[in-house]
N, C-alpha and C positions, 0 to 999 in steps of 0.2 A: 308542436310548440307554438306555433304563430296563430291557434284558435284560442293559444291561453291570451296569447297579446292582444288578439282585439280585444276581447271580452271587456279592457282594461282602457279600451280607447273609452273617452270622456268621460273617465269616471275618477283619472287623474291627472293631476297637471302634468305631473314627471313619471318615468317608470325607471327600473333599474335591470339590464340585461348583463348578465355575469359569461360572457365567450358563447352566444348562441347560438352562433353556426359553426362549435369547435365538433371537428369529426363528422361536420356533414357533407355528400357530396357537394358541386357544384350548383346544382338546380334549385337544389333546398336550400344553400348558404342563399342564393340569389334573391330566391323568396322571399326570405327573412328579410336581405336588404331593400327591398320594396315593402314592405309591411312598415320597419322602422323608418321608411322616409315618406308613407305614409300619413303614419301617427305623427312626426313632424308635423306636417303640411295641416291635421287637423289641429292642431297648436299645442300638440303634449311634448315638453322635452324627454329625452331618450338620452339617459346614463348609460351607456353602452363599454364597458370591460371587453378589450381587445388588443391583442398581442399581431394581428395580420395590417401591416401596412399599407399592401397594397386594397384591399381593403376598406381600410378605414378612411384613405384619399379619394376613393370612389361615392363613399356615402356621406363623410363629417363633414359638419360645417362649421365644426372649433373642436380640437386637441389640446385633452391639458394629459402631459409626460408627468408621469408619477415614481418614475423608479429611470436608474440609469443613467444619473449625476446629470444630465440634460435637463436642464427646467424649460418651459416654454409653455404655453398657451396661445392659443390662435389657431388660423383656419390650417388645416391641410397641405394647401398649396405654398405655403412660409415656412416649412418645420426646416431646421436646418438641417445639415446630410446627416450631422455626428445624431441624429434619431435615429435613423434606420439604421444604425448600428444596434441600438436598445433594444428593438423591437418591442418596447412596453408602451402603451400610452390608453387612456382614458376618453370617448370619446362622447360628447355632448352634440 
């Protein structure tokens, strides 16, 4: 999965990742989350669809909650507790 994402590095501003490390061991999720911070760092934003909190605090650098009667947007480190209850969020 992460040779389809380079392919993809500067060819777009943004990509869209729909749960890319769902059902993969550890190493591979790991992967992935180096790849995606990455393509970051080369200036492509990362739409990244993700249901793992802890997770998502380790690599986003803005959360917008899309389900779960919690709205919020912003970094990671500010989500309020009543999120981790949701466990839904969208991460840029």
């Amino acid at each position: 999965a992460h040779s389809r994402v380079w392919r993809t590095a500067g060819l777009h501003d943004m990509i869209v990742l729909d749960e890319p490390t769902a059902n993969m061991d550890e190493a591979g999720a790991r992967r992935i989350e180096e790849v995606i911070l990455e393509l970051n760092a080369l200036g492509t934003t990362v739409l990244w669809i993700n249901h793992d909190l802890a997770q998502v605090k380790r690599v986003a650098s803005k959360v917008v909650v899309v389900d779960g009667g919690v709205p919020y947007c912003g970094p990671p480190s500010e989500m309020p507790p009543q999120i981790a209850e949701t466990r839904a969020g969208v991460v840029v």
